[in-house]
C-alpha positions, 0 to 999 in steps of 0.5 A: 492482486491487480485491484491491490496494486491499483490501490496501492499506485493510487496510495503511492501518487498520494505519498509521493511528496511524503516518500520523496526524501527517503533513501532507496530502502525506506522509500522501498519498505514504504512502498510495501507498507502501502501495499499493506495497506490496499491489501487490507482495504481489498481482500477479503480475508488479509493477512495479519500486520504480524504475518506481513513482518514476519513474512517482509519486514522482520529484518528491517524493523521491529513489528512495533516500528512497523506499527507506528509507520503504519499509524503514521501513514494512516494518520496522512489518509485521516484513517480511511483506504477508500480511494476515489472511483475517478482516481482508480478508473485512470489508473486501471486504463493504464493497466494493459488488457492481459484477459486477467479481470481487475476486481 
C-alpha cells in the first residue's frame, strides 16, 4: 500500500497544474483516479476500473466517465505509470520509518 501512495503523491506533483482549478470534489475524485492509476502500475493482481466504480465511484459518474477521465489523465502521462526512481526516492525519504517495508 505504501509504494501505491508513493506513486500516487508522485502522479499527484505531476497533475497539480492540471488538478489546481477544480473544486473540492472533482480535484478529490481526481485524486483517487491517480490512485487508480499507481494501483494498477504497483499491484500484482489490481482490481478492475469496474470494481473501482462501483466500489467509489458510482455515485459521482457513470463508468464510461470515468473512463475517459482516465484516458484523459493517461493521455497527460502519453500512457506510461513508471515513475523516475529519483522522484520516488525523495518522496519515500519523506515517509516516516514506522518498521512497515515500502516495496
Amino acid at each position: 500500500i505504501a509504494e501505491m501512495l508513493i506513486h500516487a503523491q508522485a502522479y499527484m506533483e505531476e497533475y497539480k497544474p492540471v488538478m489546481a482549478p477544480l473544486c473540492g470534489s472533482e480535484r478529490m475524485y481526481t485524486t483517487l483516479l491517480l490512485l487508480v492509476m499507481a494501483h494498477w502500475h504497483v499491484s500484482d493482481d489490481p482490481c478492475s476500473l469496474g470494481d473501482w466504480h462501483a466500489t467509489i465511484f458510482a455515485d459521482y459518474c457513470e463508468l464510461e466517465k470515468l473512463e475517459v477521465a482516465l484516458v484523459g489523465l493517461l493521455k497527460l502521462r502519453q500512457f506510461r505509470l513508471r515513475v523516475d526512481e529519483g522522484i520516488l526516492d525523495r518522496i519515500r525519504a519523506t515517509v516516516p520509518d514506522n518498521g512497515l517495508t515500502l516495496c
